[in-house]
N, C-alpha and C positions, 0 to 999 in steps of 0.2 A: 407245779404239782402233777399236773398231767402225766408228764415225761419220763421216762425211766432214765431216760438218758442224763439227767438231774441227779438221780439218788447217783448212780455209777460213780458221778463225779463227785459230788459229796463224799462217799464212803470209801473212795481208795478202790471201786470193781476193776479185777484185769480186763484189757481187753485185748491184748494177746500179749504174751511174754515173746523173749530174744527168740530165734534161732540159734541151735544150740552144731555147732561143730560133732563130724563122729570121727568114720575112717578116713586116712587121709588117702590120695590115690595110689594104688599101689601099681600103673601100667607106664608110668614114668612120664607121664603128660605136668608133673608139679601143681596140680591146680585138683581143687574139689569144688564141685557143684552143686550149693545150697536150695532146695526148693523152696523154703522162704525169705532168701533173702533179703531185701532193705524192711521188713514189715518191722523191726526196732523191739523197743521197749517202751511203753506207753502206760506202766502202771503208776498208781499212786496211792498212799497210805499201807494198806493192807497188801497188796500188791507188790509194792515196793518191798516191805520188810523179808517177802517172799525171794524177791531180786538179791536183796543183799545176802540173803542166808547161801548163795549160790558163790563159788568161786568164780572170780573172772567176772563178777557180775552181771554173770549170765549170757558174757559177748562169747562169741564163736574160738573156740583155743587155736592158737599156732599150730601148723602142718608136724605131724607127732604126737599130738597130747589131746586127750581126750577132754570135754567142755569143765570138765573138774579142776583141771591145772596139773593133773599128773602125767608127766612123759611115759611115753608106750611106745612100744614097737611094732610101728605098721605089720598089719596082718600079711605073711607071703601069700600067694594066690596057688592053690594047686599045681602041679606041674602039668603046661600046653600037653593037648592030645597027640597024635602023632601029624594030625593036619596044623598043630598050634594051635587051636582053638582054644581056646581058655575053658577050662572045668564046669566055672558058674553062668555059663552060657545055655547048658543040656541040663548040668543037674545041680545038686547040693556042694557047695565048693566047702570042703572042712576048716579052710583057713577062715571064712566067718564065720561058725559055728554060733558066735557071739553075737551077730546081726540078723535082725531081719531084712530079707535081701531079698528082691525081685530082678530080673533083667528084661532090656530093652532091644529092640533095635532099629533101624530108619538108614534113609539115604546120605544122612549129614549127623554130625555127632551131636549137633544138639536135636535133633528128631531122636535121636535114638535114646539123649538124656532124658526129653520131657515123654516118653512112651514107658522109658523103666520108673520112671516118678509114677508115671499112669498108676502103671503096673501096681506100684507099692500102693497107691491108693487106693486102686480094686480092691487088694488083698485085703487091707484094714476093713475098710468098709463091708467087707463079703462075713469075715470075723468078725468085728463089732455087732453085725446085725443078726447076726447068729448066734452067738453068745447072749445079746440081750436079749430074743424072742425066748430062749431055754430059760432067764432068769426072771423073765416077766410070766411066764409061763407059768413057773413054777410059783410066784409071788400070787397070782392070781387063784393057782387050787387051794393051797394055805390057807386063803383069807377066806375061799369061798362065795367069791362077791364078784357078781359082773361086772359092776363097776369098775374095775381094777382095769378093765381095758383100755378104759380111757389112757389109762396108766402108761400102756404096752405102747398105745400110738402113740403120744406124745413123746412118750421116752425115744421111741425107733425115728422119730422123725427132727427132733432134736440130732441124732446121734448124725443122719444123713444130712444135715445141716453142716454141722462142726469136722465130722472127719475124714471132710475134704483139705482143708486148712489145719486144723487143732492135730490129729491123726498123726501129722507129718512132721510135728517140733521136732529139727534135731536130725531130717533126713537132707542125703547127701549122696552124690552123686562118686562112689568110693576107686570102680576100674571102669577104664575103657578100652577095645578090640577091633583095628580093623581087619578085615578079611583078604585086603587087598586089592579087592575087584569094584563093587560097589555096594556092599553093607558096613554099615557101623554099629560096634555094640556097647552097650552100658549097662553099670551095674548101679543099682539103688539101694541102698543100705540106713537100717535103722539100730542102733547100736542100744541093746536090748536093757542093758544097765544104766544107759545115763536115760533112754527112756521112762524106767520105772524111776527114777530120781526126779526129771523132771515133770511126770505127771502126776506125783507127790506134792510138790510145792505147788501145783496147778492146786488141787484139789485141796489143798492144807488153807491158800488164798483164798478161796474161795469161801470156806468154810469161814474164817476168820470177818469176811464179807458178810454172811448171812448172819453171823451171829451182832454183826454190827446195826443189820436193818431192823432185825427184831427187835432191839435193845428198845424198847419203848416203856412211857408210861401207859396205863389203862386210859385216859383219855386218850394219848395218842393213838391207842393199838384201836378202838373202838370209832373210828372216823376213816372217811376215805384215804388218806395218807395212808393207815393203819393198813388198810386194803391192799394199796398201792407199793407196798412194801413187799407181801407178802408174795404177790407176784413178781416183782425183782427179786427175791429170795428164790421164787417157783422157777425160772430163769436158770439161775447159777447152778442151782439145785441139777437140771436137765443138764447143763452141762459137767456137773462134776459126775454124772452118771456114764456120759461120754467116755469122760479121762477116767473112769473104771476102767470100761471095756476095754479102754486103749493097754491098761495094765495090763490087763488079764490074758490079752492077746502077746504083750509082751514079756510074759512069764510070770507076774509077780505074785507072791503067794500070799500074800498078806490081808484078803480078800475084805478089802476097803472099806468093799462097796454095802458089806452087812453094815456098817457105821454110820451109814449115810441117807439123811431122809431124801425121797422120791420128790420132784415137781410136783407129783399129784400130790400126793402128802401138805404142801405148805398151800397150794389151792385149794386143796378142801377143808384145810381149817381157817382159807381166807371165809369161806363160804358157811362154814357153820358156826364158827365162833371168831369171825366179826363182823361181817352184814347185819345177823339177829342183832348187834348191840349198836348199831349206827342209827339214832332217832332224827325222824324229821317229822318237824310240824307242817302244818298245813293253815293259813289264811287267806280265805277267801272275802276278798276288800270290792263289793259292789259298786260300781262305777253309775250305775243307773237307779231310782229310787224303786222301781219296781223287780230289781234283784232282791225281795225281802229276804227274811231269816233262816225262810224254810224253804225255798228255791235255796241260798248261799250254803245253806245246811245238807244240803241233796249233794250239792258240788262238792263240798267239803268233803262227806264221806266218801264220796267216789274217788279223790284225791288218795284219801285213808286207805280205803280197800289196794289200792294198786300197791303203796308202797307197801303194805304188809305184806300183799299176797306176792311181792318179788323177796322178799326176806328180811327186810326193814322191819326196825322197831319204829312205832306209832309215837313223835315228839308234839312236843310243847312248842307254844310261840317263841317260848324262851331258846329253844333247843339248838346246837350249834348250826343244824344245819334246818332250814323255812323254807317251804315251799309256797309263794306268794300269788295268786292267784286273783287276777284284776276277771270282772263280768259285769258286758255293757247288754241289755234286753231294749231293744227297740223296735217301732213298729215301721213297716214296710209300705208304701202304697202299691196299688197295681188297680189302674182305671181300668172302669168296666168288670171288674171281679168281687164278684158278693160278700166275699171270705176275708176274714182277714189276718194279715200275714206278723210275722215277729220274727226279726233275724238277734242271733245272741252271737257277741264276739266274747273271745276268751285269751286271756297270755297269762301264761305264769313262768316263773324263775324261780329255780333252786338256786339258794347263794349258801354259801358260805360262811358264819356271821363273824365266826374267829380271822378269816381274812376281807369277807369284803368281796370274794369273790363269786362270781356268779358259775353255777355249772353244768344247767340243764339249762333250755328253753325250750320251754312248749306252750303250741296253741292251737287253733283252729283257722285253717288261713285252703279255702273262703270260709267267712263265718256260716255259721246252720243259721238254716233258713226253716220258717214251720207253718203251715197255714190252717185257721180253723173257723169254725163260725162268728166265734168271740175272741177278741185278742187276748183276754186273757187263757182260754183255751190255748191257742198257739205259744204263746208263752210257756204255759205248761208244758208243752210239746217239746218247746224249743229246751229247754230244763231239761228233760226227759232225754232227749236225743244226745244232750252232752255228757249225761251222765254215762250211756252207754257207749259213747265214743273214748271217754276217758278207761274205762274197764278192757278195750275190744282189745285183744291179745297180737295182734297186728298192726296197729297205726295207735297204742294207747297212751298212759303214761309208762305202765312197765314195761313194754317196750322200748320206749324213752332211759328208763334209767340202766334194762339191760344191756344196750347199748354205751351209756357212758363206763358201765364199769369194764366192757370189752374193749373199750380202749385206754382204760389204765393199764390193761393187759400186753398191750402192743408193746 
C-alpha cells in the first residue's frame, strides 16, 4: 500500500515510452545517433494501448522514414560556405526548418554528439521553464490565491526533473562536420511533428492512467489508499504538465494544457475531500489498574484532538482504521528521596482493520518520569505530561501521522 510503485504496476503507468527515430544523417557517415537509446518500452495496460496506437510500435523507423512508417526524403543540408563549413553550424540551416536543432562540438565525434544533445537539452529546459513560469504566473493572478504557488514550484520542479530525459523522446543525432584540423561538429535534431505526436500519446496515457486511479468506490476513495492514489494521480498529473510544455515548445497549437488538471489540483482535493472523511478511532486499553477512566479518558482525547486537528475525522472502535493505545502507571523507588516518583510507559498502533495491517507506531521511549509528594499526585503529573506530549506539534502524534501521509507521497 505504501508504495507507488504498486499502483504503477497495477494500473498500466508509463514509465518511459520507445525512442522514437527522426532525420536520418544527411553528411554521409550512414548511421544516426539516438540520445535514448536501449531505454525500450516498458508500458503496460494503458500504456500499452498508447504503444500500439503508434505505427511501428513505437520502435525507431529504417534510415529514410520517419517513426510513423512513412518514407521521406532526407532533408538536404544547406550549401557548404566558401570555407565548407556547413550552414547549421553559425546559423538556422533551412533544410530543417521542420526540426528543432542545436549544434555541438568537441575533439572526438562523440564529444561533439553528446555536447549538441547537451545543447538540445539546454534549449528545452531554458523553454519549458519559461513557458511554464508565464503560465503559472498567469494561473496564479486568475485565481488570486497565493497558494497557487505551491503550484508554480512543484510544477517548475517536476518539469526539471523530466526534461532531461522525457524532453528528448525522438532526438537524434541528424549531421556531422569535420573541420579537418582538430574539431568535430554535430548536429542535434528534434523532428517537430513526430514530437507533437508523440507527446500526445504521452499525455493521452497518462490521462487514461489517472482516470483509472480515481475510478473508486466512496469507501475506497475515503481511506488511505484513497489518499494514496490521489498522489500517484498528483505524479502523472506533474508530468503531463511537462509533456505540455514540451508541445508547446514544439509548436503545437492545440493548447492541451487548458484540459488538464494541475498536481496541485489532485493534492489539494487529496487534502480537503479525503483526509476530512478518513475516521479513526482511538482505544485506550490500561495495562495497570491505576490507569482508571479518567486518567484513560485524558489520553483518549488527546489521542482525539491530534487526529482531528491534522484533518482526520474522529472514528469509532468499529472504524476501518483504531488507534490502540496500551498505558502502563507505575511507581518508582529512589532511596533517600521524600518524594515520590511514577514513571507512565505508553505504545500505540494505528492498524488497518480491513487488512490487518499496522501503519503508525508510536510511543514514548524513555517512558515520563514524574515526581511529587503523593504518588498519586505524580501519577497525576505523569497523565498530564503525556497528554501534552501527545499534542506537542514536534515529537506528537500529528506529527506522527503527518509524516506517514508524506510518504505515501514519495
Amino acid at each position: 500500500m505504501r508504495t507507488i510503485a504498486s499502483l504503477v504496476l497495477k494500473f498500466g503507468i508509463i514509465t518511459l515510452l520507445t525512442a522514437c527515430a527522426g532525420v536520418p544523417t544527411s553528411n554521409g557517415t550512414g548511421s544516426t545517433t539516438s540520445l535514448r537509446g536501449n531505454s525500450g518500452a516498458e508500458a503496460e495496460a494503458a500504456a500499452q494501448a498508447a504503444l500500439n496506437a503508434m505505427n511501428n510500435g513505437g520502435q525507431p523507423a529504417p534510415s529514410g522514414t520517419v517513426s510513423g512508417g512513412q518514407n521521406v526524403s532526407p532533408p538536404q543540408a544547406a550549401p557548404a560556405t566558401a570555407s565548407g563549413k556547413p550552414m547549421w553550424i553559425d546559423s538556422t540551416d533551412p533544410a530543417y526548418v521542420a526540426y528543432i536543432t542545436r549544434p555541438g562540438f568537441g575533439e572526438s565525434p562523440d564529444q561533439a554528439d553528446q555536447r549538441a544533445l547537451s545543447e538540445l537539452v539546454a534549449y528545452f529546459r531554458q523553454s519549458i521553464q519559461s513557458e511554464t513560469t508565464l503560465a503559472s504566473s498567469y494561473s496564479e493572478a486568475r485565481r488570486g490565491n497565493s497558494v497557487q504557488t505551491e503550484s508554480g514550484v512543484r510544477m517548475e520542479e517536476a518539469i526539471r526533473i523530466s526534461s532531461q530525459l522525457d524532453a528528448l523522446e525522438g532526438a537524434i543525432i541528424a549531421a556531422r562536420w569535420y573541420d579537418g584540423k582538430n574539431t568535430h561538429y554535430s548536429l542535434a535534431t528534434m523532428n517537430k511533428a513526430e514530437t507533437i505526436r508523440i507527446y500526445t500519446e504521452l499525455i493521452n496515457a497518462n490521462v487514461n492512467a489517472i482516470n483509472n486511479l480515481l475510478n473508486m468506490t466512496i469507501p475506497e476513495k475515503e481511506s488511505f489508499d484513497g489518499y494514496l492514489r490521489y498522489q500517484q494521480a498528483a505524479v502523472l498529473a506533474d508530468k503531463n504538465q511537462a509533456y505540455a510544455s514540451v508541445l508547446s515548445v514544439a509548436g503545437d497549437k492545440s493548447n492541451i494544457r487548458g484540459s488538464l488538471k494541475t498536481g496541485f489540483e489532485y493534492r489539494n482535493e487529496a487534502r480537503t475531500a479525503v483526509i476530512p472523511k478518513i475516521p479513526i478511532g482511538v482505544i485506550v486499553r490500561p495495562a495497570t489498574p491505576n490507569v482508571n477512566v479518567i486518567r484513560a479518558g485524558d489520553i483518549e482525547a488527546a489521542f482525539s484532538s491530534a487526529i482531528t486537528k491534522s484533518g482526520f475525522q474522529g472514528g469509532a472502535p468499529r472504524s476501518r482504521y483504531v488507534l490502540t493505545v496500551d498505558v502502563a502507571l507505575e511507581e518508582v523507588s529512589y532511596p533517600n528521596n521524600i518524594n515520590k516518583f511514577s514513571r507512565l510507559s505508553l505504545n500505540a498502533s494505528l492498524r488497518d482493520n480491513q487488512t490487518g495491517n499496522r501503519l503508525i507506531a508510536y510511543g514514548f521511549n524513555p517512558p515520563l518520569r514524574e515526581g511529587h509528594t503523593t504518588l498519586v499526585e505524580a501519577e497525576n503529573w505523569c497523565v498530564r505530561s503525556a497528554v501534552t506530549k501527545i499534542g506537542h506539534a514536534q515529537d506528537g502524534f500529528g506529527k506522527k501521522l503527518s509524516d506517514y501521509l508524506a510518504s505515501l507521497s514519495e
